[in-house]
N, C-alpha and C positions, 0 to 999 in steps of 0.2 A: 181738238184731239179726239173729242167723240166719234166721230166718223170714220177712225182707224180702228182695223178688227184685225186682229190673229188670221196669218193667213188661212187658216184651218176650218176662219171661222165662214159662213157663207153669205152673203148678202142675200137681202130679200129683194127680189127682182122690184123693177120702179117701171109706170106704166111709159115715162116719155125715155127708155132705155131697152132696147131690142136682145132678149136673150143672146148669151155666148154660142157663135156657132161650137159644132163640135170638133176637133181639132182634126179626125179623119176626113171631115166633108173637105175643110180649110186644104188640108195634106194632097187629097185627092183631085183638087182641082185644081191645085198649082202640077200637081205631077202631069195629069193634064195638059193643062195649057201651055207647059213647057215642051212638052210631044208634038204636041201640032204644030206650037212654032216653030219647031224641029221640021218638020211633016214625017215626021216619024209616023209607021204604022204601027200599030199597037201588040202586034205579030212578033215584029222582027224586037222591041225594044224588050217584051218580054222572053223571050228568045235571049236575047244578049244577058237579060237579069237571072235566068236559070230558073224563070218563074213560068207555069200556066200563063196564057192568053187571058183567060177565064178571069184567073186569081188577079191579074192586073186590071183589070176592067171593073173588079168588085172596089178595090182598092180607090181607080180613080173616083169611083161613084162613091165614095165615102162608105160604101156596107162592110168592109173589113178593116179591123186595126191592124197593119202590120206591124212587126218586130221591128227591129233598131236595124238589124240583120239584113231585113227587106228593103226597108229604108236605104239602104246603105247601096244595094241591090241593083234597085229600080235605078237610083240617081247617079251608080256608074254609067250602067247601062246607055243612059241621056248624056251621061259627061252634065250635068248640074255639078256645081258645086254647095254639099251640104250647109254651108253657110248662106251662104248665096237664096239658096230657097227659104231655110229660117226668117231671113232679115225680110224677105218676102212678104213670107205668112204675114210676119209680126207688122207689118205697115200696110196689108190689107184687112186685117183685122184692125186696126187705130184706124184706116178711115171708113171702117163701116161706121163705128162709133163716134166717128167726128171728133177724134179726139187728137188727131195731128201726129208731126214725129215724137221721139222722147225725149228730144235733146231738151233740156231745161225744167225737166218736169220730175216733180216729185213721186216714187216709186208707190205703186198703188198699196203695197202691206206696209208693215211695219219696217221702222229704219231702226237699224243695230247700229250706234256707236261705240266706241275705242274710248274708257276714261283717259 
């Protein structure tokens, strides 16, 4: 049980464990990569999202955080569905870390039970 902390509380990085990407880089390259496999041009999709050229390009390049709004936006736009890319991230992120799917596995913070 030592090894469980508050989620609040932060882990000290471990040398054989590769810092957290940061969730715009993770955001922006699946938005990305789902474009091209589109072969969407990056024109017309921000065009469709009501968003700058520019502003979408920062985005995929992870240098801007969008909004929920944007999010919400951009992924019309593509016809993604918002789940869809979540479950994404969430299992590119588990095998940078080699740590597989989640099915069977205990949740990384603390567990709340029901007396």
């Amino acid at each position: 049980m030592a090894d469980i902390l508050p989620f609040h509380q932060k882990r000290t990085p471990t040398p054989d464990r590769a810092p957290e990407p940061l969730w715009r880089e993770v955001l922006g390259r699946s938005l990305r990569t789902a474009r091209e496999e589109q072969g969407g041009r990056l024109v017309d999709i921000a065009q469709r999202a009501g968003i700058s050229p520019q502003y979408l390009s920062e985005i995929e390049r992870g240098r801007k955080e969008p909004s929920s709004e944007m999010i919400a936006a951009v992924t019309g736009a593509l016809g993604v569905d918002l789940a869809d890319l979540l479950t994404g991230i969430a299992g590119a992120i588990r095998l940078r870390h080699g740590t597989g799917p989640a099915v069977g596995r205990r949740p990384a913070g603390p567990v709340l039970m029901a007396a």
